[in-house]
N, C-alpha and C positions, 0 to 999 in steps of 0.2 A: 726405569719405571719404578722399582721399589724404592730408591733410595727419595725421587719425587714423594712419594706417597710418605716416608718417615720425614721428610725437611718438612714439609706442609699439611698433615695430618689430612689425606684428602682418603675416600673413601674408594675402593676398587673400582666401583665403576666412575667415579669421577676422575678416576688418575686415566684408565681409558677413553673418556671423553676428553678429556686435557693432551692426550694421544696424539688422536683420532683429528683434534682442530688444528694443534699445532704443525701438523703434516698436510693439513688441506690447503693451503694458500691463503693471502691477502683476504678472501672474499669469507671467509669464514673468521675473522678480526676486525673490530671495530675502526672504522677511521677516524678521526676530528674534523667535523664539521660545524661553519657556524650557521647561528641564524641570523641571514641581513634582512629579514622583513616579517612580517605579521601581520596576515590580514583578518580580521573579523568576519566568519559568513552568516552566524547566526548570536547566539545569546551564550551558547552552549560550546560553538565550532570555532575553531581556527585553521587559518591553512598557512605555514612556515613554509618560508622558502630557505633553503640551506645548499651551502657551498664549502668547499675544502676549505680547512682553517687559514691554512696558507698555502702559495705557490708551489712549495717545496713536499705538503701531504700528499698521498696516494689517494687516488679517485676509486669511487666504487664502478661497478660496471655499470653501461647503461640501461637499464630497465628497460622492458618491454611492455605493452597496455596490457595489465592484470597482472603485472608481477607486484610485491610489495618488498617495501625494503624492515629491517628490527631498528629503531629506535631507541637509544640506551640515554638514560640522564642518568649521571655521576653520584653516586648514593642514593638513587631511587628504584633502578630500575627497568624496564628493556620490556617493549613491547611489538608486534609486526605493524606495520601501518601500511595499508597502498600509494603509491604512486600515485598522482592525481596530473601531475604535470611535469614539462622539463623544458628549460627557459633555453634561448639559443645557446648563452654563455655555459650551458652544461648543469645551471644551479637545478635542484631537486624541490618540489611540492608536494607537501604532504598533508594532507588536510584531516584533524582530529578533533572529536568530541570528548569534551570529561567527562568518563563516565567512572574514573580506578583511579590509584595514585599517581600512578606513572603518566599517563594523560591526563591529569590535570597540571602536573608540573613541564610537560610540552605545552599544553595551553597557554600557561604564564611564562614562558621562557621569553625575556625579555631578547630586542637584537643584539648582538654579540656571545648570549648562548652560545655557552660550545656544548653538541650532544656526539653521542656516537652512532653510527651509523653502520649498517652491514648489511649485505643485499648484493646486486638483488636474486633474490628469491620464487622461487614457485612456477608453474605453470602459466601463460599466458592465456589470453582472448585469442581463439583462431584467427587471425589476421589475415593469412593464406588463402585458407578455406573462403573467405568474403568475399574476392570480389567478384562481379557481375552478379551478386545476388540482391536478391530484396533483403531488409537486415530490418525487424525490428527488435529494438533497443528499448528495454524495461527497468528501470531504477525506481525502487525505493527508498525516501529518506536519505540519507549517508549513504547509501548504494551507488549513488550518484558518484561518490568520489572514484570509487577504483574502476567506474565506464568513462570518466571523463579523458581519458588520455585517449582513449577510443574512438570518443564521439568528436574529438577534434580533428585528431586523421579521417576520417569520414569526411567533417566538412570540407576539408581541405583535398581531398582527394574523392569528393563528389562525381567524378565521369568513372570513378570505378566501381561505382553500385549500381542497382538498380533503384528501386522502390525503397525509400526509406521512412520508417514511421519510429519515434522517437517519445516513449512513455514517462515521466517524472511526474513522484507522488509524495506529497508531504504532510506531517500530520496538519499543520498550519502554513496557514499564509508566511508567517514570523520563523517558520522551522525550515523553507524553502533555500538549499544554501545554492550556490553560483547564480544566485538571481539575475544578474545582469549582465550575465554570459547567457543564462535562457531564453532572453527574450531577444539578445542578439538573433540567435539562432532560429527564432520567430519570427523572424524579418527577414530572413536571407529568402532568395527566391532564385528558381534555379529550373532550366529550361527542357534539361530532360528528366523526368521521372520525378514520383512524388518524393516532396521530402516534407515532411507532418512531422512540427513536435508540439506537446498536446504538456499541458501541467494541469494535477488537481489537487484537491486537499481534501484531508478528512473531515476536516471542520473549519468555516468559514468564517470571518468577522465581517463588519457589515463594509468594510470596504474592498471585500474580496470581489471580483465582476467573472471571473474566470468559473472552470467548471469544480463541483463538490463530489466527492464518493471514495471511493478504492481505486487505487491505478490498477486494478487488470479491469476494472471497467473499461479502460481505455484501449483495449487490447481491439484490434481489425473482425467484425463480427464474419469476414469471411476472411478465404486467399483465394486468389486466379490463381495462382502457381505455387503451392505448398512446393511444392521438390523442388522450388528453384528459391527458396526462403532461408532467412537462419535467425533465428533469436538468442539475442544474447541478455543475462537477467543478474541483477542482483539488487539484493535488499533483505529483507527479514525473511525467516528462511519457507514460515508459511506462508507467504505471496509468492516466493518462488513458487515452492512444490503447486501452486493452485495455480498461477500462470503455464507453467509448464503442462499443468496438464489438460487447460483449456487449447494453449496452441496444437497438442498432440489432438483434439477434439478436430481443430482447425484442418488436420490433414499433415503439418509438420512428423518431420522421423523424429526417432531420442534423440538421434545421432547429428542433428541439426539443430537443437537447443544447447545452448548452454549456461551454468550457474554459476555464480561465486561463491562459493561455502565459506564461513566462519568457523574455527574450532580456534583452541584453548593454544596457541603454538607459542612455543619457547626458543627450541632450540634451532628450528626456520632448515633442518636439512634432515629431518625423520630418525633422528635416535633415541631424542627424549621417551616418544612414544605419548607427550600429552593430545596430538592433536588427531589422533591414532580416529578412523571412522573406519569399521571393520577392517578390511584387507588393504586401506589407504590411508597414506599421513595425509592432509591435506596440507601440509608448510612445502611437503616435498612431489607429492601427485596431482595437488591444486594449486593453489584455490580454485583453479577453474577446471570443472567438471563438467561434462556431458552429460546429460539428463538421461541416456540409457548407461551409463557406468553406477548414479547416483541415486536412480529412482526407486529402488525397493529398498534404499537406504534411510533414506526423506522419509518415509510410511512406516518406519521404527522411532516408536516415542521413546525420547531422551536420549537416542541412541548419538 
């Protein structure tokens, strides 16, 4: 370890972070993958589909709905991204807005990009816990992207729910991404129990026909069966915290909601300490929290 630290002028703890990876396995090392597609969802969005560079690379694990996988471009940079999807052939979907350097250069990565990839990462969506319950489902914005692995297993595995009501809120008509996967799913009709998906926007243009406000407008002004419910939510983090605590209004436990939290994450396995939320990293205890693990956390400003 010392003699590491004099060849490459690295600093104690980064020669123990250099440790600490080199002894973790494959899943903690970037693989090569490329991009063979690019699809446009918004002005702003893109969603990359990516696969092993070659036959011969090592594959990352298979993600689960709400894990994300870190993203690395070649002199830029390395950010988490969720999982949005996963194609039969194994290829990976990630769907990203520029908002930082590093996501604007995924945004433009032309097909043949080669990015690095590492994952997957973090705490999943209760899967388990689901079925034979009623599920409503809450995204906002981009929130959309790390439910949508979820909300396709639902479809598709429809007789193992009960009641299902399905939230999506966008600031614009124009800002609304899988548009024509939502409206799919407004069409599908299905003969046991409800399945309601509802889209709104914050502000309309005059060719919007659909409904205007906040999505937790859209939230069930009752439940027959709060204890036999579960919500699952992501999007900005005060539509959480205020869905969450209208569904607890509803009659829902903490312990049956759940969030997707954002924080600052780096190193995607809790050593850094950037994504550190009091007594939890979220790269490594989340992203998906339970609304009683998270709730006197949420009601801490800036925390």
């Amino acid at each position: 370890m010392v003699t590491i630290a004099k060849e490459v002028n690295l600093s104690q703890a980064e020669v123990q972070l250099k440790g600490v990876v080199a002894g973790a396995g494959d899943q903690y090392l970037p693989v090569a993958y490329s991009v063979t597609s690019r699809k446009r969802e918004t002005a702003d969005t893109v969603t990359l589909t990516l696969k092993p560079k070659d036959s011969r690379s090592s594959v990352c694990p298979r993600p689960r709905p709400g894990q994300f996988n870190m993203l690395y471009v070649f002199g830029v940079g390395e950010i988490p991204v969720s999982v949005c999807g996963i194609e039969p052939d194994g290829a990976l979907l990630h769907t990203i807005r520029r908002v930082g350097a590093v996501s604007v250069a995924l945004c433009d990565s032309k097909v043949g990009t080669v990015i690095g990839v590492r994952g997957a990462y973090g705490v999943g969506w209760p899967v388990a816990r689901m079925r034979q319950r009623s599920l409503i489902i809450l995204a906002g914005g981009l929130g959309l992207a790390p439910l949508l692995m979820l909300i396709r297993h639902v479809v598709r595995c429809r007789s193992d729910f009960a009641d299902i009501t399905i939230c999506i809120g966008a600031r614009t008509p124009q800002d609304v991404p899988f548009l024509r996967e939502i409206l799919s799913w407004q069409r599908l009709k299905y003969d046991a129990g409800l399945f309601d998906v509802r889209l709104i926007v914050d502000r309309a243009d005059r060719d919007w026909r659909g409904e205007v406000g906040v999505v937790t407008s859209l939230l069930p002004r009752s439940l027959t069966a709060p204890e036999c419910s579960l919500a699952l939510i992501c999007g900005p983090e005060v539509m959480m915290r205020h869905a969450a605590s209208d569904l607890v209004r509803l009659g829902l436990s903490h312990c049956d909601i759940y969030l997707s939290l954002e924080r600052n994450m780096k190193c995607a396995f809790g050593l850094c300490g950037h994504c550190q939320l009091n007594r939890y990293f979220v790269c490594r205890d989340g992203p998906i929290f339970s609304f009683e693990k998270v709730e006197s956390l949420l009601n801490v400003k800036d925390l």
